[in-house]
Structure formats: C-alpha cells, structure tokens
C-alpha positions as semicolon CSV with decimal commas, in nm:
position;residue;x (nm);y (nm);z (nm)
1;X;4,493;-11,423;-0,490
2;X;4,214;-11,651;-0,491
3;X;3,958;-11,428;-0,589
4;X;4,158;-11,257;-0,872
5;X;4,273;-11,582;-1,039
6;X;3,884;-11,670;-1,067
7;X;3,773;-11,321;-1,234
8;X;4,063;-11,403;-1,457
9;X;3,942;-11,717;-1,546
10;X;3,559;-11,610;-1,585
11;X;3,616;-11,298;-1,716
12;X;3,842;-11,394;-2,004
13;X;3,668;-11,725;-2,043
14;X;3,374;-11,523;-2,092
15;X;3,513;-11,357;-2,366
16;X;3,589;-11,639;-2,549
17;X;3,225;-11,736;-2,555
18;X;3,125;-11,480;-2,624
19;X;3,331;-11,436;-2,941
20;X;3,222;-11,747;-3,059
21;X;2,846;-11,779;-2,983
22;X;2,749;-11,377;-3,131
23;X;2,785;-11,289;-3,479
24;X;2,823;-10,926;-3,339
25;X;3,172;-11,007;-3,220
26;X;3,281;-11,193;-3,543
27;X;3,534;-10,929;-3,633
28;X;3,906;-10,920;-3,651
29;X;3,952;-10,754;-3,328
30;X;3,789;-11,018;-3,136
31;X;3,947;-11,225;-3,310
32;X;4,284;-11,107;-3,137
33;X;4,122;-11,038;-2,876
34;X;3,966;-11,418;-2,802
35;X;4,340;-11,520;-2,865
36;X;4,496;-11,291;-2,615
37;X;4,208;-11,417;-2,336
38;X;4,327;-11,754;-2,404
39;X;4,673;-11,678;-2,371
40;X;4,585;-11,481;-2,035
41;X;4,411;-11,829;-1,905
42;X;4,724;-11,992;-2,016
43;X;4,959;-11,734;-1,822
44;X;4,764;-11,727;-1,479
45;X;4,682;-12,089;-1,474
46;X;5,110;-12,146;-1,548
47;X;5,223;-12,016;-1,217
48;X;4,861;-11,935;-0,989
49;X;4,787;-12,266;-0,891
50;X;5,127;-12,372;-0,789
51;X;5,181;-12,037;-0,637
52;X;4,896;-12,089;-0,390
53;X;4,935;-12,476;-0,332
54;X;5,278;-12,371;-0,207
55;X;5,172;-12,102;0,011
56;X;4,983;-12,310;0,230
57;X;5,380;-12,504;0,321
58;X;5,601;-12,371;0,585
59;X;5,873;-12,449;0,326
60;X;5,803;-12,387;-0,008
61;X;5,974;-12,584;-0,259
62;X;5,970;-12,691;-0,649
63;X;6,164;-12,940;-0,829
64;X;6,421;-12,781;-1,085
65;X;6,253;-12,960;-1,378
66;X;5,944;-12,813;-1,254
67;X;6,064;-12,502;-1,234
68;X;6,238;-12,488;-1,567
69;X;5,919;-12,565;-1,701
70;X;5,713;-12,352;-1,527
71;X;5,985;-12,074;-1,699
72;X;5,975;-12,177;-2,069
73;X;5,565;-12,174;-2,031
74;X;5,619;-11,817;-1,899
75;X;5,880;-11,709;-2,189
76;X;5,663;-11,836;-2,455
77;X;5,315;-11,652;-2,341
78;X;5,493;-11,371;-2,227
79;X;5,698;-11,363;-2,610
80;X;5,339;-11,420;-2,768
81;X;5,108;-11,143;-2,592
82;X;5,395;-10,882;-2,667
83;X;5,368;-10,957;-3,024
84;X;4,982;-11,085;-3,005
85;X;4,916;-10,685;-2,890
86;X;5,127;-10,526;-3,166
87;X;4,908;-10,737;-3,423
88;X;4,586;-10,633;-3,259
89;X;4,716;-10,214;-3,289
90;X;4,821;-10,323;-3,652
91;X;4,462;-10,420;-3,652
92;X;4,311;-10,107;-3,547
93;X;4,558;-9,918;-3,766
94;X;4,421;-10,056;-4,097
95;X;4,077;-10,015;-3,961
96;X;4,108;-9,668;-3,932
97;X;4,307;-9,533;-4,177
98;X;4,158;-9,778;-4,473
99;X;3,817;-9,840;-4,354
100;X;3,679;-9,947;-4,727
101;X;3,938;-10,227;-4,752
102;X;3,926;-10,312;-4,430
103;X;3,767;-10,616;-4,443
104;X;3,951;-10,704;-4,769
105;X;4,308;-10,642;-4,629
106;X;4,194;-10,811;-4,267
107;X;3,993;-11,132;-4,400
108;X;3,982;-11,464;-4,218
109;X;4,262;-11,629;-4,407
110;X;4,466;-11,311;-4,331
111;X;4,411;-11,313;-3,919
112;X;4,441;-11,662;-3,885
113;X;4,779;-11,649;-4,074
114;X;4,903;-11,332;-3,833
115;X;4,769;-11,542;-3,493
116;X;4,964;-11,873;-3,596
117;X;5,272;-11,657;-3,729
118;X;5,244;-11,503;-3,371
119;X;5,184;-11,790;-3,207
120;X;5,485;-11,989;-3,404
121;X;5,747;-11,715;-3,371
122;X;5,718;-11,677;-3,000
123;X;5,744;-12,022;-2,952
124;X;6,111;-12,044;-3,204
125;X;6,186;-11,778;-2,995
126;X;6,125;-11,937;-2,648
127;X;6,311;-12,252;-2,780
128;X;6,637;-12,056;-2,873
129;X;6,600;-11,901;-2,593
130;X;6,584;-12,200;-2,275
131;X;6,834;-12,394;-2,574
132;X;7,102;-12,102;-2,448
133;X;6,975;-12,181;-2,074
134;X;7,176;-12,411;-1,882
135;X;6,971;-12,672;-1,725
136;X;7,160;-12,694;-1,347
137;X;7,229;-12,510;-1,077
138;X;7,607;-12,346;-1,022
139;X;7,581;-12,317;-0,641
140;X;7,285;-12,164;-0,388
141;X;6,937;-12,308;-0,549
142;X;6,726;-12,025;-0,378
143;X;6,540;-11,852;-0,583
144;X;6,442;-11,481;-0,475
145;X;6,125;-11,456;-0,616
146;X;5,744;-11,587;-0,572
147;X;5,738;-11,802;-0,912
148;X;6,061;-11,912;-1,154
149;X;6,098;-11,606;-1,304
150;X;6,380;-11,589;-1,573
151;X;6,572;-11,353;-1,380
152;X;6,540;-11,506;-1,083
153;X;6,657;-11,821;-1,234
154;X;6,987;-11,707;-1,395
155;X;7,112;-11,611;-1,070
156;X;7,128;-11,971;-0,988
157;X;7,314;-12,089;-1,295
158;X;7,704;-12,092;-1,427
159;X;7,574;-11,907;-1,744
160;X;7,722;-11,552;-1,875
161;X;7,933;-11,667;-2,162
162;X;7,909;-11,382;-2,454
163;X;7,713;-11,622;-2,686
164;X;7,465;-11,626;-2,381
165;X;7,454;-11,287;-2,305
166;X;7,399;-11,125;-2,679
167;X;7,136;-11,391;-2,775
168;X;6,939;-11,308;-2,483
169;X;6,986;-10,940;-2,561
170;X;6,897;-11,000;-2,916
171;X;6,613;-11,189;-2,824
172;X;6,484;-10,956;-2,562
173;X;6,456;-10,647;-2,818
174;X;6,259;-10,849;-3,075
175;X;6,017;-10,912;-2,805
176;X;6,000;-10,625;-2,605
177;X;6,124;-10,313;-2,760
178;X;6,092;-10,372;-3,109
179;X;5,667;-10,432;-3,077
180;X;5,696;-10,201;-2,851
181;X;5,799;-9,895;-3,056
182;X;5,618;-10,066;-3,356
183;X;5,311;-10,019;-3,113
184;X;5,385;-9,614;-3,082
185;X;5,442;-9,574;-3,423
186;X;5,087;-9,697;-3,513
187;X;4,914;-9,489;-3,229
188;X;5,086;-9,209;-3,355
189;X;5,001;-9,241;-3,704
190;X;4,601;-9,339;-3,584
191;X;4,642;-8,950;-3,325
192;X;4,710;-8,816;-3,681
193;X;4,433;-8,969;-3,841
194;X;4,195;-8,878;-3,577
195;X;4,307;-8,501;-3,576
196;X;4,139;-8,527;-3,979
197;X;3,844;-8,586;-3,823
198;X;3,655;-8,243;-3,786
199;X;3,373;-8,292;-3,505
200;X;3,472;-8,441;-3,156
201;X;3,167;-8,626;-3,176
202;X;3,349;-8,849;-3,418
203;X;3,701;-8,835;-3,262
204;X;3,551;-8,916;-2,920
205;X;3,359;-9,257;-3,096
206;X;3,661;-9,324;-3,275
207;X;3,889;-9,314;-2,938
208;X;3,656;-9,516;-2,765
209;X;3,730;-9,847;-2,995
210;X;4,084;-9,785;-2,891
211;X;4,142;-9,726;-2,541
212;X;4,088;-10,080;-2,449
213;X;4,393;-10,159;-2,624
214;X;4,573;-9,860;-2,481
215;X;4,513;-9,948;-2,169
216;X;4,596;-10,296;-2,175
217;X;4,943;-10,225;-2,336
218;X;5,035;-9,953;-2,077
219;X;4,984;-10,222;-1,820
220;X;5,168;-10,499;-1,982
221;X;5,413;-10,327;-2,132
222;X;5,529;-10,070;-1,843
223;X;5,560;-10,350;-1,585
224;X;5,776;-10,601;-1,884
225;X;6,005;-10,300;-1,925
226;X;6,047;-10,275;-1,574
227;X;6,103;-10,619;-1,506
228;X;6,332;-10,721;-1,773
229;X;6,506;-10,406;-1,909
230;X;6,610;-10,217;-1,568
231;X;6,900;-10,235;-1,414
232;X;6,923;-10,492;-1,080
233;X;7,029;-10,391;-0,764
234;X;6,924;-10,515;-0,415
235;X;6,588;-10,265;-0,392
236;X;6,497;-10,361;-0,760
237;X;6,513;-10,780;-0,703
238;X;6,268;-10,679;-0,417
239;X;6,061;-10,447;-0,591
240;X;6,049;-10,702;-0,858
241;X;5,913;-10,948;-0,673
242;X;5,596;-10,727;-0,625
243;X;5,611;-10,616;-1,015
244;X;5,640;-10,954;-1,103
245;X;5,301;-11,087;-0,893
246;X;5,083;-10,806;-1,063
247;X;5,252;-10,890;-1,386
248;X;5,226;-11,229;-1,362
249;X;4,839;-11,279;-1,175
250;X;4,711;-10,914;-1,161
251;X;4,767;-10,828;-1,572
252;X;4,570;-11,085;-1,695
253;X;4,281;-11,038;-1,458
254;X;4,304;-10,638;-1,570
255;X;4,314;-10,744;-1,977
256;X;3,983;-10,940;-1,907
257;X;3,792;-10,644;-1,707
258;X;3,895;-10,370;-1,898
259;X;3,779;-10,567;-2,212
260;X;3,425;-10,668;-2,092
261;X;3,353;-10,348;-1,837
262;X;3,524;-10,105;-2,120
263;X;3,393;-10,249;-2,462
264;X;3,052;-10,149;-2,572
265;X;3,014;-10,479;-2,821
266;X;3,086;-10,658;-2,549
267;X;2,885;-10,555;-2,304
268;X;2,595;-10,502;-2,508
269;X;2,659;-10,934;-2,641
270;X;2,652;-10,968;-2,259
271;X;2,348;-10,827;-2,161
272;X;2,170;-11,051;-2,469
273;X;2,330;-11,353;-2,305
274;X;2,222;-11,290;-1,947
C-alpha cells in the first residue's frame, strides 16, 4: 500500500511538471491530463494516509465528522474525474475529426472554461448530494468497508425517504452513466473516422494518441459501475470492499503509469529532463 501510494504521488506529480516546465506538452490534452493527475493526488492522499495510520491499531476507528468528510472529498473527485475524462475524449474527438480548427475550437480560454465548468459542477453536485445525507447514525455505527465509502455509509443512517432515493438516482446517472455513454458515443464516432483513413500506418499512429485514454476509462469506469450501480447482496458488500481499495488507491496509481510508460510526448519530455 505503501509503495503504490508513492508511485502515485511521483508518477502523477511528475506529470504535472512536466506539463508545465516543456513547451512540448503545452497542448490541450495535457492540459486535462495535468488536471486529472492532480485530482488523482487529491483522491489517494483523501483516504491513503488515514487508511494506513489506522492499520497499524488493533481497533480501527474514525470520528463521524471525520468520516463524513473523508466521503464528500471522495464524492466530489470521484463526480469530477468521471466528467474530467469525458472532456478529455471530447478533446480527442475534435482533434481528430477537425484537425485544422483544432486549435481554434480548443484554445486556452476554451479549456480553462471546460476544467472550471468541470471542476464547479461536480462540486454543486457533491453539495446536493451530502445536503440529502443525513448527518447521524440510526443504530450500529460499523462500517463494512476499509474507508467511508458512500455505500457503506448509508447503511448506518435513517435515510430512504423517496426525495432521498430519486435525487441520489438522478444524481448518480449524470455522473456515471450519462459521461459514460457520452464517452462511447465519441469513440465510436473517432472508430469511424479512423476506418477513412486508408494505410494502417496512419490508423495505427492515430490509435496510439488514444489508448491512454481508453485504458484509463476502462479502469475507472468498469470498477464505478460495479461499485455503485450493482445490485448489493452479502458476496457483493465483500467483493466491494476489494473493488473499492483498487478503485480507491490502485486507479490512480494505474492513470499515472499508463500515462508516462504509454505516452510517447511524455516519455520522450522525460528522457530530456533526466
């Protein structure tokens, strides 16, 4: 645990120095993509920590106000890198299907506008969200589950009034779903584009700018829909509690690696560093 919360905080730290020190990596993309490895920091650094400070107690224990706010923290980043990644394949969608406006439709007033839009809309959302949230416990106050997960920590409270229920629903599929399929709709649209392009040479070079992203939404999003949209039973709570560590510690560690040891840019920005 040690040694993965570390390469998550060098590796995406990394990034962000990157990003900022070569004029290589002054792009849109990495402009995202400096955003989502501070988010990452954010996420890891949110539950790691605490996680292993309490590991070393025979009992482990958190105060409810701690753990409430160890919960919104989680909402919010989790809310913002499911909408951070739909920007970033919105991104790659306009730079391959428009590539001679690209840098007129994608400009710096443009991304900075999309990354505080993202940044503020998560957060509303986060708010309305832990508003809905009762702040007490309605009976047992132990949580089944390595950090305050959400889940976990409805168990533990007198909450399923209608009102609740539907704004948490409604709240859930503008976060998770709805980028989500927003996400498949532009990689289908850029698999169309690339079948235009007649050699494989050029499909091949133009895959290889994408499968970063790819990857990094497979991970993140096939362990959030797990999580958070299937049904719970017994098996799944414990299952979850697995799902939940490599979602939590494990996916931001992966976003980092698979962006420095998979990205060309920036490993060749690396290598002029070291």
């Amino acid at each position: 645990m040690v040694a993965v919360y570390l390469i998550t905080l060098v590796g995406n730290s990394l990034i962000l120095v990157m990003v900022r020190v070569d004029d290589q990596l002054l792009t849109p993309m990495y402009f995202f993509l400096s955003n989502l490895s501070f988010l990452d920091i954010c996420y890891s650094s949110n539950s790691v920590p605490f996680l292993l400070f309490n590991g070393l107690k025979d009992d482990p224990t958190i105060f409810y106000t701690s753990c409430y706010g160890q919960m919104t923290i989680t909402i919010f980043l989790g809310m913002t890198e499911c909408l951070l990644l739909a920007i970033m394949v919105y991104d790659r969608f306009i730079a391959i299907s428009n590539p001679l406006c690209y840098t007129i439709i994608m400009n710096n007033q443009v991304c900075i506008q999309l990354a505080m839009v993202t940044w503020a809309s998560a957060f509303l959302l986060a708010i309305i969200l832990i508003i809905v949230i009762p702040a007490h416990f309605c009976g047992c106050n132990v949580i089944n589950q390595f950090t305050c997960e959400v889940q976990a920590l409805l168990k533990l409270t007198g909450s399923n009034t209608p009102v609740r229920l539907i704004l948490g629903l409604v709240i859930g599929i503008l976060t998770l779903p709805l980028p989500f399929i927003f996400i498949l709709i532009s990689y289908t649209r850029i698999v169309v584009v690339m079948l235009r392009i007649h050699s494989a040479e050029g499909r091949l070079k133009v895959f290889s700018t994408y499968r970063s992203h790819l990857t990094v939404v497979t991970i993140f999003y096939g362990t959030a829909i797990y999580m958070y949209l299937k049904p719970q039973s017994r098996e799944s709570q414990d299952q979850g509690k697995v799902i939940s560590a490599f979602y939590g510690v494990v996916t931001s560690m992966l976003n980092a690696l698979i962006y420095t040891l998979r990205n060309k840019d920036v490993k060749d920005v690396l290598r002029k560093i070291i």
